[in-house]
N, CA, C and O atoms as a GROMACS GRO file, in nm:
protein
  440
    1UNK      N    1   2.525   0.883   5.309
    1UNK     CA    2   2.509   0.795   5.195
    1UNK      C    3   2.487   0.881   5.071
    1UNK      O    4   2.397   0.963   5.053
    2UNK      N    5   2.598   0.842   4.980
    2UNK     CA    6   2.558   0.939   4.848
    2UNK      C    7   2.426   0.916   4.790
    2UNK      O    8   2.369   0.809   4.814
    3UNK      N    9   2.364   1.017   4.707
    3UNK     CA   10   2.247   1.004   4.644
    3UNK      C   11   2.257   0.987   4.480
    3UNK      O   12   2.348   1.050   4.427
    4UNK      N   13   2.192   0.927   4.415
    4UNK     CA   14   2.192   0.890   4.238
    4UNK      C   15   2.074   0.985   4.197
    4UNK      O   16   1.957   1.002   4.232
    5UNK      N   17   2.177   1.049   4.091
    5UNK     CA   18   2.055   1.096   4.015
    5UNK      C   19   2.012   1.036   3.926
    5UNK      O   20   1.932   1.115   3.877
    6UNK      N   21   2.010   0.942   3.865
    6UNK     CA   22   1.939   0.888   3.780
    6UNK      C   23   1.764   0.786   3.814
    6UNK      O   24   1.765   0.678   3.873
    7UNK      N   25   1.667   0.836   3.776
    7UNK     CA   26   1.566   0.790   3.847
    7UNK      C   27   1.546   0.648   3.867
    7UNK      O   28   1.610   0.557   3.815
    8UNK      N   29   1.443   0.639   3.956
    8UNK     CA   30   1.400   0.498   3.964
    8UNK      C   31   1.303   0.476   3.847
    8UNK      O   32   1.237   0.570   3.804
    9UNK      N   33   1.296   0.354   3.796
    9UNK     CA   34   1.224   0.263   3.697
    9UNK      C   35   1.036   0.232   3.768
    9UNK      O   36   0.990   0.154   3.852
   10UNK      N   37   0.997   0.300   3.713
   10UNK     CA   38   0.867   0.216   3.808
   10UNK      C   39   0.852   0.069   3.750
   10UNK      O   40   0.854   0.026   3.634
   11UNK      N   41   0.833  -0.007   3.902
   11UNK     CA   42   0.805  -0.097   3.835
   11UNK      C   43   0.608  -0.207   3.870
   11UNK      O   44   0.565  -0.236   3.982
   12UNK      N   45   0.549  -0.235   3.756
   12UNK     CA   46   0.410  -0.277   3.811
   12UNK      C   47   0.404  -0.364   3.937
   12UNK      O   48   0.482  -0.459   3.937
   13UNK      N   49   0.330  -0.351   4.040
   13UNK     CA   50   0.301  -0.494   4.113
   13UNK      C   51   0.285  -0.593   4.098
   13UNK      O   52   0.188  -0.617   4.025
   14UNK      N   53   0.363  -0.718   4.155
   14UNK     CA   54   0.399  -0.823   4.116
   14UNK      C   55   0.468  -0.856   3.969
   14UNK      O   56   0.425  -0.937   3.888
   15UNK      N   57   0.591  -0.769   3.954
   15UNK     CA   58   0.620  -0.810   3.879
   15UNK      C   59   0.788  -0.907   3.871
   15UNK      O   60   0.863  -0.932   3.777
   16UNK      N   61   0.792  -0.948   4.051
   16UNK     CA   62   0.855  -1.061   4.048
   16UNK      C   63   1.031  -0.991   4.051
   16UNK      O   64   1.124  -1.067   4.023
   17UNK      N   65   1.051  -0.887   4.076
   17UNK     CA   66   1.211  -0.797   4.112
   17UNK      C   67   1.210  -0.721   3.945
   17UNK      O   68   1.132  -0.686   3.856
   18UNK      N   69   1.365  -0.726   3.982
   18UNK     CA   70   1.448  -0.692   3.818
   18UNK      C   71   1.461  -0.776   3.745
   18UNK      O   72   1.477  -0.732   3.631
   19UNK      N   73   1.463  -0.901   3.751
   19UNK     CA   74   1.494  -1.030   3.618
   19UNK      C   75   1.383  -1.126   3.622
   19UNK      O   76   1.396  -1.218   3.542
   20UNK      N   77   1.265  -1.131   3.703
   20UNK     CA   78   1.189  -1.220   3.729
   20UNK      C   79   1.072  -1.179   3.646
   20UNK      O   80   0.990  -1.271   3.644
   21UNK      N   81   1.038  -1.086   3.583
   21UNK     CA   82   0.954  -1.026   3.539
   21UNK      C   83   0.906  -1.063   3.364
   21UNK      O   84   0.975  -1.010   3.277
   22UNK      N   85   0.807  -1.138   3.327
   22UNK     CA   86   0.791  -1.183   3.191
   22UNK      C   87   0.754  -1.102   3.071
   22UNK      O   88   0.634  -1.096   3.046
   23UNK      N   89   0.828  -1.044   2.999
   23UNK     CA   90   0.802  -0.954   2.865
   23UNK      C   91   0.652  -1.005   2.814
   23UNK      O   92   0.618  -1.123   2.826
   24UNK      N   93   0.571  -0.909   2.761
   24UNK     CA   94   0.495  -0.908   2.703
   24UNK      C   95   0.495  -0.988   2.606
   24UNK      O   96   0.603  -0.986   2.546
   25UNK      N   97   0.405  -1.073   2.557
   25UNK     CA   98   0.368  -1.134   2.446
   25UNK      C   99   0.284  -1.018   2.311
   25UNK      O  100   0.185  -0.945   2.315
   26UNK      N  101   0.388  -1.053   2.201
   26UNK     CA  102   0.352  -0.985   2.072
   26UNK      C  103   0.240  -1.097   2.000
   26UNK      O  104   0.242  -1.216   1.968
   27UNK      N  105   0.153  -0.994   1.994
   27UNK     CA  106   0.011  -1.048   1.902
   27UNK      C  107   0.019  -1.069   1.774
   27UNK      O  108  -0.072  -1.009   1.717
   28UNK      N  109   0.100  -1.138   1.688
   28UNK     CA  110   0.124  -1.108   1.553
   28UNK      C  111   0.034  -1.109   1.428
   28UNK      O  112   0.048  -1.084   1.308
   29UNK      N  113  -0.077  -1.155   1.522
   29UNK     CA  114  -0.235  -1.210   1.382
   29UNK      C  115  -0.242  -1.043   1.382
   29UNK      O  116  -0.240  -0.966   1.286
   30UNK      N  117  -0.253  -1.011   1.552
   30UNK     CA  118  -0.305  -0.854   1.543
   30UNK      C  119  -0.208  -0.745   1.440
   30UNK      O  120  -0.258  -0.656   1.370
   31UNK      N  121  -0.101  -0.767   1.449
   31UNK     CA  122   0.004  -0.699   1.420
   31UNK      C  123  -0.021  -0.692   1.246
   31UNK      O  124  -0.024  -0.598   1.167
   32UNK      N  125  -0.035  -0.824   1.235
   32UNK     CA  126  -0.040  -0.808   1.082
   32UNK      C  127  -0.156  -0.774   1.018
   32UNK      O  128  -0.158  -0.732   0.902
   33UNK      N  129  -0.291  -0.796   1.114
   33UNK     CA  130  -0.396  -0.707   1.041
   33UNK      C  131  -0.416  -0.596   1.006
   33UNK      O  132  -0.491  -0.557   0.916
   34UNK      N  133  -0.357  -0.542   1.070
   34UNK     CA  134  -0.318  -0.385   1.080
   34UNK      C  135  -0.438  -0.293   1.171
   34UNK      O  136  -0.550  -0.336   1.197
   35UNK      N  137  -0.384  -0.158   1.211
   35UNK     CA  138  -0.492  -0.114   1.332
   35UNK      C  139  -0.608  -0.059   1.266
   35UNK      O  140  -0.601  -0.038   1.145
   36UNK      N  141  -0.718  -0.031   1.334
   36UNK     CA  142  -0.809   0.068   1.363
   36UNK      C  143  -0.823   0.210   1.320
   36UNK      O  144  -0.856   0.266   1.424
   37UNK      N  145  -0.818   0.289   1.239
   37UNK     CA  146  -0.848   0.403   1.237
   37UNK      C  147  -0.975   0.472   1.241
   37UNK      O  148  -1.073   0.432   1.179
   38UNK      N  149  -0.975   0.588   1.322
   38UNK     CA  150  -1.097   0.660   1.320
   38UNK      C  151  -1.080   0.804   1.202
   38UNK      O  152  -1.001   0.885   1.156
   39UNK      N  153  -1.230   0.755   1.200
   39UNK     CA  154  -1.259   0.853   1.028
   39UNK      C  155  -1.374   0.918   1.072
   39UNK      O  156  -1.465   0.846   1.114
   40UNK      N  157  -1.389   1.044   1.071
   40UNK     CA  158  -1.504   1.132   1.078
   40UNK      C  159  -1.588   1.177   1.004
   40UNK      O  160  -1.537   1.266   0.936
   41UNK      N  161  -1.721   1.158   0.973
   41UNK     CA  162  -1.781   1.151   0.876
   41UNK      C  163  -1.904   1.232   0.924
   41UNK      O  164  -1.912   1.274   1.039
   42UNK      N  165  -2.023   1.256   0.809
   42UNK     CA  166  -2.140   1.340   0.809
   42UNK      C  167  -2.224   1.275   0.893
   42UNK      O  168  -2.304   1.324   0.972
   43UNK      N  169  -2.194   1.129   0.863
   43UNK     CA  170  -2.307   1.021   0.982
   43UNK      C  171  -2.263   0.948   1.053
   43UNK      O  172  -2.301   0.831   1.059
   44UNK      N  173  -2.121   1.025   1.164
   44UNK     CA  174  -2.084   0.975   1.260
   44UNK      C  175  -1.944   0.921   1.239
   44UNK      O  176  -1.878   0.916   1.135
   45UNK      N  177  -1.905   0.874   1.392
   45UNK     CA  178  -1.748   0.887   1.366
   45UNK      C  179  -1.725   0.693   1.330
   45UNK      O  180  -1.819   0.617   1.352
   46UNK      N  181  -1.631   0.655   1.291
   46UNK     CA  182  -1.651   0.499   1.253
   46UNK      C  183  -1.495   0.461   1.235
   46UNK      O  184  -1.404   0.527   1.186
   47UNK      N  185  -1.496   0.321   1.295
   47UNK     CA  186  -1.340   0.264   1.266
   47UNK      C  187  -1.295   0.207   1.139
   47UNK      O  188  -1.366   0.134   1.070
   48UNK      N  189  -1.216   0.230   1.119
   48UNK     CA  190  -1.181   0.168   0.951
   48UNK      C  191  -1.044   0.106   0.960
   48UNK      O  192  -0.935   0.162   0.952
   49UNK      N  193  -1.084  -0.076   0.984
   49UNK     CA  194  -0.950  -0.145   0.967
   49UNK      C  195  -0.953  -0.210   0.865
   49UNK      O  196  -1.054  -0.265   0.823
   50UNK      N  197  -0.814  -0.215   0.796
   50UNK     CA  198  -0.743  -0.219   0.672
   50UNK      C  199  -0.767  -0.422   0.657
   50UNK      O  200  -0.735  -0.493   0.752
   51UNK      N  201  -0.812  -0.468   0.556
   51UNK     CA  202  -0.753  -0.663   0.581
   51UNK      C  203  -0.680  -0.690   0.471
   51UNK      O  204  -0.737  -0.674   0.363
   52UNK      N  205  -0.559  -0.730   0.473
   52UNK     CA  206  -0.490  -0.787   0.390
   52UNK      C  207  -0.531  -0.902   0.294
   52UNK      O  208  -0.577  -1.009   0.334
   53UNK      N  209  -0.520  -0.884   0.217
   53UNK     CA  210  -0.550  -1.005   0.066
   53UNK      C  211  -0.462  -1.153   0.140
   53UNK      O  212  -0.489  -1.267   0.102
   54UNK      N  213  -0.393  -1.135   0.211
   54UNK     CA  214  -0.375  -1.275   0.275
   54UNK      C  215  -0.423  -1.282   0.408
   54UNK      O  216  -0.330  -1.297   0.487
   55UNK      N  217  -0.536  -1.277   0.461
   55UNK     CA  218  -0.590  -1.224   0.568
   55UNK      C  219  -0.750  -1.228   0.533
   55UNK      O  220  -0.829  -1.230   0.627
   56UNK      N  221  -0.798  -1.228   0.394
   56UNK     CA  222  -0.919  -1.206   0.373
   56UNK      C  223  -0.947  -1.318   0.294
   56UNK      O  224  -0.956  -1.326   0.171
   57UNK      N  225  -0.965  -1.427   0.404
   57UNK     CA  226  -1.051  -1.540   0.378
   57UNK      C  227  -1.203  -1.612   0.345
   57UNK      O  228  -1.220  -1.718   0.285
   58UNK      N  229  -1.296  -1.533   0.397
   58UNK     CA  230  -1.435  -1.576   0.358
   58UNK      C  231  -1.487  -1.453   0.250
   58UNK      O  232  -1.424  -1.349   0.227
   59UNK      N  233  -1.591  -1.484   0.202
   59UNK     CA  234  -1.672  -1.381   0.136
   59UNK      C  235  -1.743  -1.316   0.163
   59UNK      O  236  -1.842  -1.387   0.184
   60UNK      N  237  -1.769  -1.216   0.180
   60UNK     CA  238  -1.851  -1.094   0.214
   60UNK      C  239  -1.958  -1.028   0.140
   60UNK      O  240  -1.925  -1.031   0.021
   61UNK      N  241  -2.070  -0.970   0.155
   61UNK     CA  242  -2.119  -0.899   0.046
   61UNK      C  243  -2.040  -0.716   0.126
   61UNK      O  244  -1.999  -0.675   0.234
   62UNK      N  245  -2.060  -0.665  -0.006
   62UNK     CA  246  -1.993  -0.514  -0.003
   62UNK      C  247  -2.153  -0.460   0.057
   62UNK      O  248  -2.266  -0.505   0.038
   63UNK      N  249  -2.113  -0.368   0.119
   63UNK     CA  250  -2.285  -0.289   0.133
   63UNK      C  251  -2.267  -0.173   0.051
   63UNK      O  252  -2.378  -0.124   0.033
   64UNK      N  253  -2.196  -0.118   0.004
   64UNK     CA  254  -2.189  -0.027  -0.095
   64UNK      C  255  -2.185  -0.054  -0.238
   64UNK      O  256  -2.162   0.036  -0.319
   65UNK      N  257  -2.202  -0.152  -0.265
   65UNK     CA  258  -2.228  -0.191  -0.410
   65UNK      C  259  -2.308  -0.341  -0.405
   65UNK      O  260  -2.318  -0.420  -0.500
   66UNK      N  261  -2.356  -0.356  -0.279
   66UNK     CA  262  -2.402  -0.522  -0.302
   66UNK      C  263  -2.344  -0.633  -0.385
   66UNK      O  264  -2.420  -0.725  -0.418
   67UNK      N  265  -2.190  -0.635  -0.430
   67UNK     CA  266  -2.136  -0.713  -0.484
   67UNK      C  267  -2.046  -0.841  -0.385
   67UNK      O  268  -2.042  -0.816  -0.264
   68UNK      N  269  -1.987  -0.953  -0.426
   68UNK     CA  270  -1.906  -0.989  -0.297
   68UNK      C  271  -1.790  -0.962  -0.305
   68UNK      O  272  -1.748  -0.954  -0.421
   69UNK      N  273  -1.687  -0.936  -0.190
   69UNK     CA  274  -1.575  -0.949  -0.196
   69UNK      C  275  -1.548  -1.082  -0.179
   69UNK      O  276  -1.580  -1.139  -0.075
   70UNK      N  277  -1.490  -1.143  -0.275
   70UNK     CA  278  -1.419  -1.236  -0.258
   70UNK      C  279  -1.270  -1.278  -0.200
   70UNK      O  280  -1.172  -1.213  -0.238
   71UNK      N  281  -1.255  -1.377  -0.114
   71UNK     CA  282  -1.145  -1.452  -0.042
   71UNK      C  283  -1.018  -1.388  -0.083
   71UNK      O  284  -0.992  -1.387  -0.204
   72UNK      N  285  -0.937  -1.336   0.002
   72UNK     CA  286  -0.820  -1.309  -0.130
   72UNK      C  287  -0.795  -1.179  -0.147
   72UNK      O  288  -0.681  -1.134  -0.158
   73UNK      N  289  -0.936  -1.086  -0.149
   73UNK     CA  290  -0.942  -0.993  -0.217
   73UNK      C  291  -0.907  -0.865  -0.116
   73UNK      O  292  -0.980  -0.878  -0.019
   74UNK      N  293  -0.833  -0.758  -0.102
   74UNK     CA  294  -0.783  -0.664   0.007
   74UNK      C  295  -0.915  -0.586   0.041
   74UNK      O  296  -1.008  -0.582  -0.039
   75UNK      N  297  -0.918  -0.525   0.162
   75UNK     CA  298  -1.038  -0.495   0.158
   75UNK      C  299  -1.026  -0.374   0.364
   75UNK      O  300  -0.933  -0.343   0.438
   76UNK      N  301  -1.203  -0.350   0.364
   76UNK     CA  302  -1.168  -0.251   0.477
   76UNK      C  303  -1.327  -0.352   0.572
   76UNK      O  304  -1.413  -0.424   0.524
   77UNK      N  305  -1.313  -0.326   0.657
   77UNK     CA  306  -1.397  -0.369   0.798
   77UNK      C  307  -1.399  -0.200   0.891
   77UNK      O  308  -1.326  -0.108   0.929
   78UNK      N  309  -1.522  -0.242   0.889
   78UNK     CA  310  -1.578  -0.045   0.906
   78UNK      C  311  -1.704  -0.047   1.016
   78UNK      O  312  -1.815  -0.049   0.962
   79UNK      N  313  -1.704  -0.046   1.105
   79UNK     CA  314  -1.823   0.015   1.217
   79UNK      C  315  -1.825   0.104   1.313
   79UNK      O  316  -1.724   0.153   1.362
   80UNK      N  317  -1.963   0.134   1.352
   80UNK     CA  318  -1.950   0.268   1.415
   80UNK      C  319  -1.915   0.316   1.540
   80UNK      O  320  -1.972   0.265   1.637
   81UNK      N  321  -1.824   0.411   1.559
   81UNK     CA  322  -1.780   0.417   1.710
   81UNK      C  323  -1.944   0.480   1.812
   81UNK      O  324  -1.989   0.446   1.922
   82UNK      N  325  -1.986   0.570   1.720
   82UNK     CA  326  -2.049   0.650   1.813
   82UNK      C  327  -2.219   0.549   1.775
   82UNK      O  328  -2.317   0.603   1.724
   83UNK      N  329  -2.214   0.455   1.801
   83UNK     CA  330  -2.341   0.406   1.746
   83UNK      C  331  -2.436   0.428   1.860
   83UNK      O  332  -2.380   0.460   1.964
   84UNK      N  333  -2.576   0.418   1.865
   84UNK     CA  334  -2.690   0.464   1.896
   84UNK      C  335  -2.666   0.363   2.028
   84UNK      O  336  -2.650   0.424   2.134
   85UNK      N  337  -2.662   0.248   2.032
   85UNK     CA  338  -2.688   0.150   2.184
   85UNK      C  339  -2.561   0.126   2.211
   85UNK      O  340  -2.550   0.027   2.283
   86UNK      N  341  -2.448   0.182   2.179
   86UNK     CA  342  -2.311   0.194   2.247
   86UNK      C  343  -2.179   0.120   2.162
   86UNK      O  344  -2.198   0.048   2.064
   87UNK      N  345  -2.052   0.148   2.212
   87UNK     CA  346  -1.986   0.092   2.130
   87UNK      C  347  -1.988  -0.072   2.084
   87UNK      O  348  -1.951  -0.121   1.977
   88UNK      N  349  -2.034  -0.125   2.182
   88UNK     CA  350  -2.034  -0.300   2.161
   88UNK      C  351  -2.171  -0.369   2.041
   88UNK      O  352  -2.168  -0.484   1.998
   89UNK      N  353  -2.245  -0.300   2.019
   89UNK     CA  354  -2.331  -0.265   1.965
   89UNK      C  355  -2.278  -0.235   1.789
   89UNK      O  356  -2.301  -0.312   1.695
   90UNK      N  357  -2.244  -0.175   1.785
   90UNK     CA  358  -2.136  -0.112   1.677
   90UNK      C  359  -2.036  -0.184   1.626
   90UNK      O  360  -1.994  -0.179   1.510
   91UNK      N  361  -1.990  -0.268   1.738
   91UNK     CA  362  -1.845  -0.317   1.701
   91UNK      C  363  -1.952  -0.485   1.645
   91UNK      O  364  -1.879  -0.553   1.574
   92UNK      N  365  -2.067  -0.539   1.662
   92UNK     CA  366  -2.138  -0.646   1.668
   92UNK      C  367  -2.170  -0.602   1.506
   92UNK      O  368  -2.160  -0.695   1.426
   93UNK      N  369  -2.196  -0.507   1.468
   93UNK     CA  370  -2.298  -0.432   1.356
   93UNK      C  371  -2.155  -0.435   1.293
   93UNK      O  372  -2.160  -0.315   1.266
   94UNK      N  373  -2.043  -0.469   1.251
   94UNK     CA  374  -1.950  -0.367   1.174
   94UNK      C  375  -2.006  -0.518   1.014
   94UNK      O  376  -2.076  -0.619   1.011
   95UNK      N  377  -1.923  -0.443   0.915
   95UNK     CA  378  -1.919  -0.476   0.769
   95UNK      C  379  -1.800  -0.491   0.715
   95UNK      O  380  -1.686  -0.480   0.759
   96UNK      N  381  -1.847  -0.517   0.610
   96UNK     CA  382  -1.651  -0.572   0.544
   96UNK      C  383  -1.718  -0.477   0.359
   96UNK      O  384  -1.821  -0.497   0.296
   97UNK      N  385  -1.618  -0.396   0.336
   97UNK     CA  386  -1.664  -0.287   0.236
   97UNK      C  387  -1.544  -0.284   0.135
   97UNK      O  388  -1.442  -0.297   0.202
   98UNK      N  389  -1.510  -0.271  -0.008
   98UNK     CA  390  -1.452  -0.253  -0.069
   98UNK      C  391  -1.433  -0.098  -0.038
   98UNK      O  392  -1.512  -0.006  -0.014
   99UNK      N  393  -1.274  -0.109  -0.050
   99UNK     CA  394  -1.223   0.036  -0.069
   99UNK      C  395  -1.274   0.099  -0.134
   99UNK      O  396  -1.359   0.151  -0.061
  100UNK      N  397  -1.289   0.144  -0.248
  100UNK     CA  398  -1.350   0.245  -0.331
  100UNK      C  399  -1.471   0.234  -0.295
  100UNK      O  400  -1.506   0.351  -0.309
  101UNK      N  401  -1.573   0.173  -0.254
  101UNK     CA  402  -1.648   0.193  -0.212
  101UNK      C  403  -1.734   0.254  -0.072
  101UNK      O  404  -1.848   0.288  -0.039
  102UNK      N  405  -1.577   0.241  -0.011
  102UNK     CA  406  -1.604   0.324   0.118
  102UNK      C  407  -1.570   0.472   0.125
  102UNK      O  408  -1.618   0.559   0.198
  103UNK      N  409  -1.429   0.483  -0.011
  103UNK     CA  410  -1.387   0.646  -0.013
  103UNK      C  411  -1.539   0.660  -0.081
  103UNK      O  412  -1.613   0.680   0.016
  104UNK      N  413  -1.594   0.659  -0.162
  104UNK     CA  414  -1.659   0.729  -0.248
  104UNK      C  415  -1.874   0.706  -0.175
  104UNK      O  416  -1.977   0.745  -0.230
  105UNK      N  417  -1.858   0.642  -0.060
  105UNK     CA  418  -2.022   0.622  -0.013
  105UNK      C  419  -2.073   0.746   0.013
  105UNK      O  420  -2.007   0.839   0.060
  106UNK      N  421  -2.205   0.750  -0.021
  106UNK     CA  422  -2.301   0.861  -0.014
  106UNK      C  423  -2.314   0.868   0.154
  106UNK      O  424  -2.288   0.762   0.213
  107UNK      N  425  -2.345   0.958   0.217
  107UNK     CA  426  -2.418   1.030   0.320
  107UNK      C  427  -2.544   1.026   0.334
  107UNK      O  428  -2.594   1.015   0.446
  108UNK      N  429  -2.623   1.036   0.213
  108UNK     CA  430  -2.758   1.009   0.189
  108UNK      C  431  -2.814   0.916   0.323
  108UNK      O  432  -2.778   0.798   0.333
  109UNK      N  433  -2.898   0.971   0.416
  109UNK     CA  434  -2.983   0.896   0.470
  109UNK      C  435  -3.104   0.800   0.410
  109UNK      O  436  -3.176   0.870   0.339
  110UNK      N  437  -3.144   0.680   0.414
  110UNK     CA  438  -3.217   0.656   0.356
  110UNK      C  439  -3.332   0.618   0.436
  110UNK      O  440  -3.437   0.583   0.382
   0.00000   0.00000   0.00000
């Protein structure tokens, strides 16, 4: 019996043959919020996701200027990866921060 070189496909368990198998569902709220980035900083490492001005519906106060962001307004959602009682902890604790106010925040412990 001849042999193929072209490999086999892995395929997951249960995923029902070659045509039976259901494509993934695209998250598009997720898609359009845009991802996660990690930013390394003097007081720890922290995620910084981006929210779109059509996407940024309620009001917020800034913690870097105590002002609000208002509805509407583009903006960043920022908490800490490496936080003290673990990531879930961190991700419970996160904030909603005006850009310039997050490039330009002090280090200053207080």
């Amino acid at each position: 019996m001849p042999r193929s070189n072209r490999p086999r496909r892995h395929r997951p368990p249960g995923s029902g043959g070659k045509y039976g198998a259901e494509p993934a569902e695209l998250d598009l709220d997720r898609a359009r919020n845009g991802f996660a980035q990690r930013q390394s900083a003097p007081d720890g490492e922290w995620m910084v996701r981006p929210v779109t001005a059509g996407n940024a519906q309620k009001a917020y106060t800034c913690p870097g200027c105590n002002h609000p962001i208002q509805p509407g307004v583009p903006h960043l959602v920022v908490w800490q990866e490496d936080a003290m009682f673990g990531a879930e902890a961190g991700m419970r604790d996160r904030r909603h921060w005006h850009e310039n106010c997050w490039r330009g925040r002090s280090y200053r412990y207080r």
